[in-house]
Backbone as a ProteinNet text record, in pm:
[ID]
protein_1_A
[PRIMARY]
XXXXXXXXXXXXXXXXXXXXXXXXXXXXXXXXXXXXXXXXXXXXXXXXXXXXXXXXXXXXXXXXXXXXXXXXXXXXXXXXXXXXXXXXXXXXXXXXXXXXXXXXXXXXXXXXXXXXXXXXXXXXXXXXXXXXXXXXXXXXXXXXXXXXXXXXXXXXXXXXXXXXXXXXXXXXXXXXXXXXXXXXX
[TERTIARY]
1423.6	1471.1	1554.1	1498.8	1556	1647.5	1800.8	1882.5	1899.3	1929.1	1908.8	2052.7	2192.2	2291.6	2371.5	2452.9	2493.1	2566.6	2578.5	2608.1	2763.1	2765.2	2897.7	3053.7	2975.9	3117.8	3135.1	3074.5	3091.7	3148.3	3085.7	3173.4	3289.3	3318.8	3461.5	3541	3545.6	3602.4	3588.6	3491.7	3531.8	3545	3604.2	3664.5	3808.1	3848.2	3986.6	4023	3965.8	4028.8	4019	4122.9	4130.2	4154.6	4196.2	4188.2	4070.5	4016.4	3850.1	3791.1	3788.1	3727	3749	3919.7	3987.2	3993.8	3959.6	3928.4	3792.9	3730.1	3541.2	3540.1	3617.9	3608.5	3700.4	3787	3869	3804	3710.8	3663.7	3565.4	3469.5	3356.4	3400.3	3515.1	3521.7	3599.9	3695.1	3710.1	3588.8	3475.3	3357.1	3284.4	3252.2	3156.3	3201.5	3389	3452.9	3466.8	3513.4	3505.3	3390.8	3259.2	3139.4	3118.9	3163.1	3116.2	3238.4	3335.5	3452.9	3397.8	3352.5	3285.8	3185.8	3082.8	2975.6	3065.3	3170.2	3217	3318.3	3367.4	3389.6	3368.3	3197.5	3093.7	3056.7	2981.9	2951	3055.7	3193.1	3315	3283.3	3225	3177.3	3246	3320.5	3376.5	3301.4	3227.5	3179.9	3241.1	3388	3519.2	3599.5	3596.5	3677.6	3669.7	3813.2	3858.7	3756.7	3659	3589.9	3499.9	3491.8	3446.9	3533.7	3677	3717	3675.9	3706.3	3676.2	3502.1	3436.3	3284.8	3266.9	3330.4	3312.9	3373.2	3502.7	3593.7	3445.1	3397.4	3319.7	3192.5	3142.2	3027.9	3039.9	3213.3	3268.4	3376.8	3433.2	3523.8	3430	3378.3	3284.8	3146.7	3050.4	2918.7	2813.1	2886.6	2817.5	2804	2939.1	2929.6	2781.3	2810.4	2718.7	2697.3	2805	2880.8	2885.8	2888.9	2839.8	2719.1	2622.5	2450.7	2451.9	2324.9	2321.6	2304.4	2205.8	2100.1	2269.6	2325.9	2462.2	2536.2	2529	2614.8	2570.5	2442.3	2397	2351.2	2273.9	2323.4	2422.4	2552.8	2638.2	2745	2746.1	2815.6	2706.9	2587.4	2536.9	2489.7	2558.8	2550.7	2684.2	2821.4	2928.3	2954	2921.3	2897.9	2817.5	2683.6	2630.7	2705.6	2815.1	2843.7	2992.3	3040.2	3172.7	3130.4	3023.4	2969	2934.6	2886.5	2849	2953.7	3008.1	3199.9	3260.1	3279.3	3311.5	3277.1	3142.9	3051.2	3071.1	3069.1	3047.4	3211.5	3296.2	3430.4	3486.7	3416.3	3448.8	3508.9	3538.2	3651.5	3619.3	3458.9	3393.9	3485	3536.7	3547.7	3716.5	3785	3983.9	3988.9	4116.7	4143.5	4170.8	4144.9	4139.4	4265.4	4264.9	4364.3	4441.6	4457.5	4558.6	4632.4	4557.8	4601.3	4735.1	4610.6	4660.3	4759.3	4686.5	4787.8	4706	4722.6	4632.4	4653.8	4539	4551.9	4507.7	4493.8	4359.6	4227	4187.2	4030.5	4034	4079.1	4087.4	4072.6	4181	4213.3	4118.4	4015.6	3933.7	3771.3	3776.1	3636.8	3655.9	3736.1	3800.8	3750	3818.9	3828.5	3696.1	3624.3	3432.4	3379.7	3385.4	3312.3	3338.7	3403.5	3479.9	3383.2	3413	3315.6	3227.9	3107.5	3008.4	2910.8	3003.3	2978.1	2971.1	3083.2	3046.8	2952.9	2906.4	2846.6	2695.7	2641.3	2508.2	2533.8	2603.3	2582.9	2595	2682.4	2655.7	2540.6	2467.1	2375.6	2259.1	2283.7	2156.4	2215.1	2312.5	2356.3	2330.4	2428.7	2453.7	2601.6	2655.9	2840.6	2902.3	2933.8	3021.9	3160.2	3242.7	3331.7	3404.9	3383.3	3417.1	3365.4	3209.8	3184	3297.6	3375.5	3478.3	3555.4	3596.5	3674	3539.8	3457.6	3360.4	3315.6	3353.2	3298	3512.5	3545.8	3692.8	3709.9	3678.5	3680.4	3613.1	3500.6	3415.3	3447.3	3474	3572.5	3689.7	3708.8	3876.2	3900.9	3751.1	3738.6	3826.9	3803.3	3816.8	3770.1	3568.6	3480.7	3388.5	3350.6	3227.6	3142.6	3192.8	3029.8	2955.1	2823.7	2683	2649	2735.4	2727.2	2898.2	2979.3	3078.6	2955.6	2934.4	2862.2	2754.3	2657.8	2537.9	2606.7	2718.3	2797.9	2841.2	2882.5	2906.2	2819.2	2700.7	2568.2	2480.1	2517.4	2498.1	2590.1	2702.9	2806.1	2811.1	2763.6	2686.5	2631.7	2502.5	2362.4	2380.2	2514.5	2499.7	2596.8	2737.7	2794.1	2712.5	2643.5	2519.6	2456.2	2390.3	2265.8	2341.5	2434.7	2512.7	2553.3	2666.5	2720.7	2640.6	2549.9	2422.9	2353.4	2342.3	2214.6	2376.7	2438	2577.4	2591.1	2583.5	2577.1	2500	2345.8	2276.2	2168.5	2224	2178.1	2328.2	2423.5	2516	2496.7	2365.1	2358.1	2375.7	2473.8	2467.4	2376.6	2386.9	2238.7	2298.7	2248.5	2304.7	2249.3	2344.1	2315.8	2161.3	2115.6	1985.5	2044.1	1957.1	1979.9	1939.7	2033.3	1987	1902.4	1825.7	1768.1	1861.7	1870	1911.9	1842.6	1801.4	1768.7	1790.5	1930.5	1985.4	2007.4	2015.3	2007.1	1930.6
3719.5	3637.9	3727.1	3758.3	3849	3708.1	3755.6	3669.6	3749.7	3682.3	3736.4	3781.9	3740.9	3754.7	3787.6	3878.8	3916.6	3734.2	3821.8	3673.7	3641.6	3491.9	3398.1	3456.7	3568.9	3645.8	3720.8	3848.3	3946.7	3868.4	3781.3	3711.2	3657.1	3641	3569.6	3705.9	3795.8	3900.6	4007.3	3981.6	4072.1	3971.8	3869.2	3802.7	3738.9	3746.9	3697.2	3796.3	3955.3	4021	3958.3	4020.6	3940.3	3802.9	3714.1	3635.8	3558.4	3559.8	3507.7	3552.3	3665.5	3667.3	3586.7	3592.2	3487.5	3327.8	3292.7	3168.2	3173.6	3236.9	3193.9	3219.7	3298.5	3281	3152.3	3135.8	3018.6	2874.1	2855.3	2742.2	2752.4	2836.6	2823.8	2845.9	2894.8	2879.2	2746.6	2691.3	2562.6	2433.7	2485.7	2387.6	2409	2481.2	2519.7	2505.8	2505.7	2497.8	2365.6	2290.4	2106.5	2086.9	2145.2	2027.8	2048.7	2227.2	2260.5	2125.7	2112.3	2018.6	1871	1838.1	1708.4	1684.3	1786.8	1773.4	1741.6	1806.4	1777	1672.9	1574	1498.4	1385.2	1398.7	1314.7	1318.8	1443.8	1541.4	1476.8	1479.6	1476.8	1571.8	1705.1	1844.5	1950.4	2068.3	2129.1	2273	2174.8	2251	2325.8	2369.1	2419.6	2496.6	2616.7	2689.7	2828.8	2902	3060.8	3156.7	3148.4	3284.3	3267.6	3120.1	3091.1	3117.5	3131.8	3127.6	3324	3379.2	3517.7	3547.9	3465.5	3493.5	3445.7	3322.3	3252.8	3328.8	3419.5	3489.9	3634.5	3660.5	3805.5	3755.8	3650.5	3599	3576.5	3534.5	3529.3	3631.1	3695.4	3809	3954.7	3968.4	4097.2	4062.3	4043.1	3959	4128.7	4180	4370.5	4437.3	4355.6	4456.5	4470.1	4504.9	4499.2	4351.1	4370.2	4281.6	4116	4127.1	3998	3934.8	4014.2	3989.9	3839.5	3780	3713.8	3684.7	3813.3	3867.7	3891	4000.8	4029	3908.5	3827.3	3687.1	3601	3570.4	3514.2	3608.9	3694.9	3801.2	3810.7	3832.1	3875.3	3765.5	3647.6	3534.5	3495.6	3490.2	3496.3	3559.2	3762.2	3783.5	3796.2	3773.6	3723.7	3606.9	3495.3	3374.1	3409.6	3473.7	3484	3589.1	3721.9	3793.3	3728.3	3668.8	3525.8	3463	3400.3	3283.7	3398.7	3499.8	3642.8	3647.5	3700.9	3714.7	3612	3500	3393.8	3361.6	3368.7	3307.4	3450.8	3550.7	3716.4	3743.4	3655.9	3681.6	3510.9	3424.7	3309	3207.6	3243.9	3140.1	3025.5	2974.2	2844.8	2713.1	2730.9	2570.2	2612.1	2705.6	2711.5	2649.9	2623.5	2572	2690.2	2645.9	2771.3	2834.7	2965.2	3059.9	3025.8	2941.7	2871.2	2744.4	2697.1	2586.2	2651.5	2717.2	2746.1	2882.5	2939.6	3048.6	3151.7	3290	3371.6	3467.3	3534.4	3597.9	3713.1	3783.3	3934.7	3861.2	3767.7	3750	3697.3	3625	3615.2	3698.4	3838.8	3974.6	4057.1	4059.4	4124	4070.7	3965.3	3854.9	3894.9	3883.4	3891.7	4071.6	4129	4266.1	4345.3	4254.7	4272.3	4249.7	4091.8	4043.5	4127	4147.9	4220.7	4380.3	4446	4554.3	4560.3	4445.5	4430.5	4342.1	4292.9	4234.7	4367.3	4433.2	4583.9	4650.4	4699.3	4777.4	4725.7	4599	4539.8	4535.2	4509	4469.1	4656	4725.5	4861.9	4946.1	4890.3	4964.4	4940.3	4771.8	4728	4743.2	4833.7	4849.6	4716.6	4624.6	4497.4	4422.8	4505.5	4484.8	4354.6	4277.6	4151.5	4095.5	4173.2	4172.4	4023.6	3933.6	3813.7	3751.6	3834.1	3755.6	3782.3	3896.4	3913.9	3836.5	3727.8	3574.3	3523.2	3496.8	3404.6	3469.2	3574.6	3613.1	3551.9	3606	3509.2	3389.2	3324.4	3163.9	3127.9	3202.2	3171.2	3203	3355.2	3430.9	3390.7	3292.5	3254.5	3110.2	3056	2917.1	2827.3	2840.2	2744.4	2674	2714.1	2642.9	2671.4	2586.7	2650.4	2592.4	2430.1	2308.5	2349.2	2356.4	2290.5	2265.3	2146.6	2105.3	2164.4	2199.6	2308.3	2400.2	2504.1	2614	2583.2	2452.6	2412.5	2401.4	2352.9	2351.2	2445.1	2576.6	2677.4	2741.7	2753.1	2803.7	2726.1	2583.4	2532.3	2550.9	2569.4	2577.5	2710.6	2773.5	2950.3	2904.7	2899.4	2860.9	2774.2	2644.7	2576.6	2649	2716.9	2788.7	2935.6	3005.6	3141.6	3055	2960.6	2853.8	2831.4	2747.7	2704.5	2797.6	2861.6	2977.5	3057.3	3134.2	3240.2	3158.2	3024.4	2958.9	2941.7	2912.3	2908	3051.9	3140.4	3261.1	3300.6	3290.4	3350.6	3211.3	3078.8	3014.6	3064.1	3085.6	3165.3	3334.2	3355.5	3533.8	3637.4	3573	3687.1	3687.6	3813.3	3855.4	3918	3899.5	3984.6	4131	4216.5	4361.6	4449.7	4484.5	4541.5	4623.8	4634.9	4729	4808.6	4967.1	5108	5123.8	5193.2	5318.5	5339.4	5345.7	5452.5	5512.2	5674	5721.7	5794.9	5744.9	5821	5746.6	5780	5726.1	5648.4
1928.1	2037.8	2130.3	2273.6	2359.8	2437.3	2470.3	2577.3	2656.5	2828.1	2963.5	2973	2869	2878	2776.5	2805.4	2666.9	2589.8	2440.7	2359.3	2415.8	2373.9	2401	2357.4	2217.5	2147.5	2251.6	2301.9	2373.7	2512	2570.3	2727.4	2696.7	2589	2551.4	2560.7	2499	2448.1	2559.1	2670.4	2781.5	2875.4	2880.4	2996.1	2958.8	2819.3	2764.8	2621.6	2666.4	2535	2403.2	2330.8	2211	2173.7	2253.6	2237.3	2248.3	2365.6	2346.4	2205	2155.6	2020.1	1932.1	1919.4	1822.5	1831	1957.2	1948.4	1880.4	1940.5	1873.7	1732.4	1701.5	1560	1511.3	1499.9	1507.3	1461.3	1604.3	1641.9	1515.1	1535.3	1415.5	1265.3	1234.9	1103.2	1077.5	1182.5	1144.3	1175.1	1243.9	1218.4	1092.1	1033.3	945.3	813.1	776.1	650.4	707.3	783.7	751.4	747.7	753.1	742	633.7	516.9	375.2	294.2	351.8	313.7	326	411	453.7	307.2	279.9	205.4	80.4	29.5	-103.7	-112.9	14.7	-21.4	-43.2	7.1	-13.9	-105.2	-172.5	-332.7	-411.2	-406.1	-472.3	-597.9	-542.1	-548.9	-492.5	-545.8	-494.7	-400.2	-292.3	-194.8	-141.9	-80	-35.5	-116.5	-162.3	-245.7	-188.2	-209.1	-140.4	-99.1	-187.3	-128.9	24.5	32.2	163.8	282	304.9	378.5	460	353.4	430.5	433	357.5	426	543.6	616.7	768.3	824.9	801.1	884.4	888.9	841.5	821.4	924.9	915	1014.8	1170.9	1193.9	1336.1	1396	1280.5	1368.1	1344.9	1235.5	1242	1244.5	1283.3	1262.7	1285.6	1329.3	1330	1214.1	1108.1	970.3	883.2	828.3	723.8	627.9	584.9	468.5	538.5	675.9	713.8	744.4	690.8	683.2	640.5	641.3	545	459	405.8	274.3	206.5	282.6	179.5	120.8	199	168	85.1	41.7	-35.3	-173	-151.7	-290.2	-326.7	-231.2	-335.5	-383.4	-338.3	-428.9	-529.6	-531.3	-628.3	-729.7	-719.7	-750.4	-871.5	-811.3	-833.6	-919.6	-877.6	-968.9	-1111.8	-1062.2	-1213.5	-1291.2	-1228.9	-1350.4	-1396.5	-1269.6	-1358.3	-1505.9	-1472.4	-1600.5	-1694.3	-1703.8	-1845.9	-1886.8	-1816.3	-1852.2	-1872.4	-1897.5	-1935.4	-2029.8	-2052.9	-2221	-2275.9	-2237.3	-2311.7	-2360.6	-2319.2	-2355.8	-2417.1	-2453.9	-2569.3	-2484.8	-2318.4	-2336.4	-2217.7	-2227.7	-2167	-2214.4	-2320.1	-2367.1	-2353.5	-2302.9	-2310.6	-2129.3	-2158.1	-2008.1	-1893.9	-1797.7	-1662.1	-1690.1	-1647.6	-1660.1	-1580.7	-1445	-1381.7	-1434.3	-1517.8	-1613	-1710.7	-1842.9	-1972.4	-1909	-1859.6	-1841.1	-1890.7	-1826.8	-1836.5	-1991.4	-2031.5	-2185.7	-2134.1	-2287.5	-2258	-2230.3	-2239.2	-2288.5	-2136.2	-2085.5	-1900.2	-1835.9	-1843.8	-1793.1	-1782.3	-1929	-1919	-1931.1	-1907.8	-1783	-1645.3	-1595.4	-1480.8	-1390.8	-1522.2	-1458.6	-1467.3	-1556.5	-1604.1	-1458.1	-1483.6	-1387.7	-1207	-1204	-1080.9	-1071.4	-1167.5	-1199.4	-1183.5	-1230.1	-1244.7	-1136.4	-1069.2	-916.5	-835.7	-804.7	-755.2	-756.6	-911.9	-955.4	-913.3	-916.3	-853.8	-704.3	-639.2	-483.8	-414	-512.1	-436	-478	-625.4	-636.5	-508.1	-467.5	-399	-247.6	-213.1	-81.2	-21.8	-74	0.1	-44.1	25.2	-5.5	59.9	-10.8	59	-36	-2.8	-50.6	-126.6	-0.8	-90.6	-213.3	-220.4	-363	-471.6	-534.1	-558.4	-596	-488	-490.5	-612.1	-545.7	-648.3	-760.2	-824.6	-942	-1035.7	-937.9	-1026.5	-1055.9	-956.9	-967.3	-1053.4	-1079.1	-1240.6	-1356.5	-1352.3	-1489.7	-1518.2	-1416.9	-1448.6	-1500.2	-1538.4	-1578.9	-1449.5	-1334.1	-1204.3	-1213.6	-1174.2	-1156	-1284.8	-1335	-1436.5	-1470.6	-1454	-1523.4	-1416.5	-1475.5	-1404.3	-1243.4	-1273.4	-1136.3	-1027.1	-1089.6	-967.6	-917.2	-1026.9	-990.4	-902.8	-908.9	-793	-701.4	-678	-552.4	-473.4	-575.8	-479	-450.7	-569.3	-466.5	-326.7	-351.2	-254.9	-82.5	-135.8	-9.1	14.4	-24	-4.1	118.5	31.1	150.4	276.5	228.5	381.7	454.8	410.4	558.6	615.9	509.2	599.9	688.9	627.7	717.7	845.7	847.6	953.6	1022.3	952.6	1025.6	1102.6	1044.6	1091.3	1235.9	1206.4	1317	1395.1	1413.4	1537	1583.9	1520.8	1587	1651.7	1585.9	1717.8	1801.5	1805.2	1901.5	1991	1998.1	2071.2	2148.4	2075.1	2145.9	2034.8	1877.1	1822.1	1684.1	1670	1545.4	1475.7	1340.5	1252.4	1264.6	1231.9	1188.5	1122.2	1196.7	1058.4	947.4	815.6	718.5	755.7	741.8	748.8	593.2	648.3	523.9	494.9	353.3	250.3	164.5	177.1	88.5	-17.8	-12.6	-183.5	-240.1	-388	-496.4	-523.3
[MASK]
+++++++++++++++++++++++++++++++++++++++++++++++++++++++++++++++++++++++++++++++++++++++++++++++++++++++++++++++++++++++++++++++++++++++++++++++++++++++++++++++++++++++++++++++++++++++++

C-alpha cells in the first residue's frame, strides 16, 4: 500500500515536535488497552495485564524497531507464556499460591529466572526480540496467570492489541519494519 503523504505519525511529529508524537502514541495506546480491557470485562477474563502496556507503547512510540513487528509480538509472548508454564510445571509449583500471594521461595526465583533465560535464548536464536514478552513469561512463572482459560486470554489479548494496534497504524500511513537478513549463525 503506497500513500501520497507521508504517515499521520511523521505529520504530527514534524508539525508539533515531540509532542505530536506523544500524543499519537498516547491516544492509541489508550484506545487499544480499553478495548483489550473492555473484552475482559465482558470475558471477566484477564485480557489486560503488564506486559501489554509496553507492547502498545513499542507499536506507537517506536513502530521502526524491530521488536515492534508484529511477527516479533506475537512469537515472542508466546514464546514467553509457553516457557512461563515449563517453568512452572518443571519447577512443582502449579498447584502453590502466586508468588505475589504466598510470597516468593527458591522454586519461584528459579522458574522465573528459567523462564526469563529461556524466553531470550528462543526469540534471539530466531532474531525476533520483543522484550516485553519477558513481562509475560513472569506473569506465568510467577503463578499470576496460569489456568487454561487466563492463559487463552493472554494469547488472545496478544493477537487482538497486534491486530488492532498494527491495522491503526498503517490505515494511518505507518508500516511495520522489514526483517533484515541475517546470515550468521
Amino acid at each position: 500500500m503506497k500513500f501520497s503523504e507521508p504517515a499521520l505519525l511523521q505529520r504530527l511529529t514534524g508539525a508539533h515536535g515531540r509532542l505530536g508524537g506523544a500524543a499519537y502514541a498516547a491516544v492509541l495506546c489508550l484506545v487499544v488497552l480499553a478495548l483489550a480491557g473492555a473484552v475482559g470485562i465482558l470475558t471477566k477474563l484477564p485480557w489486560l495485564f503488564p506486559s501489554l502496556g509496553p507492547t502498545v507503547m513499542l507499536f506507537f512510540e517506536s513502530p521502526e524497531q524491530p521488536a515492534a513487528r508484529p511477527i516479533n509480538t506475537i512469537v515472542g509472548h508466546g514464546v514467553g507464556i509457553a516457557a512461563g508454564a515449563l517453568c512452572l510445571f518443571a519447577f512443582g509449583l502449579q498447584d502453590d499460591q502466586p508468588a505475589p500471594v504466598g510470597g516468593l521461595n527458591p522454586g519461584y526465583v528459579a522458574a522465573a529466572a528459567a523462564s526469563v533465560a529461556i524466553t531470550t535464548l528462543v526469540l534471539t536464536l530466531l532474531h525476533l526480540p520483543h522484550p516485553p514478552a519477558g513481562a509475560s513469561t513472569l506473569i506465568v512463572s510467577l503463578g499470576i496467570l496460569t489456568t487454561a482459560p487466563q492463559v487463552a486470554a493472554m494469547v488472545g489479548a496478544v493477537l487482538l492489541v497486534t491486530a488492532v494496534g498494527w491495522g491503526i497504524n498503517i490505515l494511518l500511513g505507518t508500516t511495520p519494519s522489514k526483517p533484515q537478513q541475517n546470515n550468521q549463525g
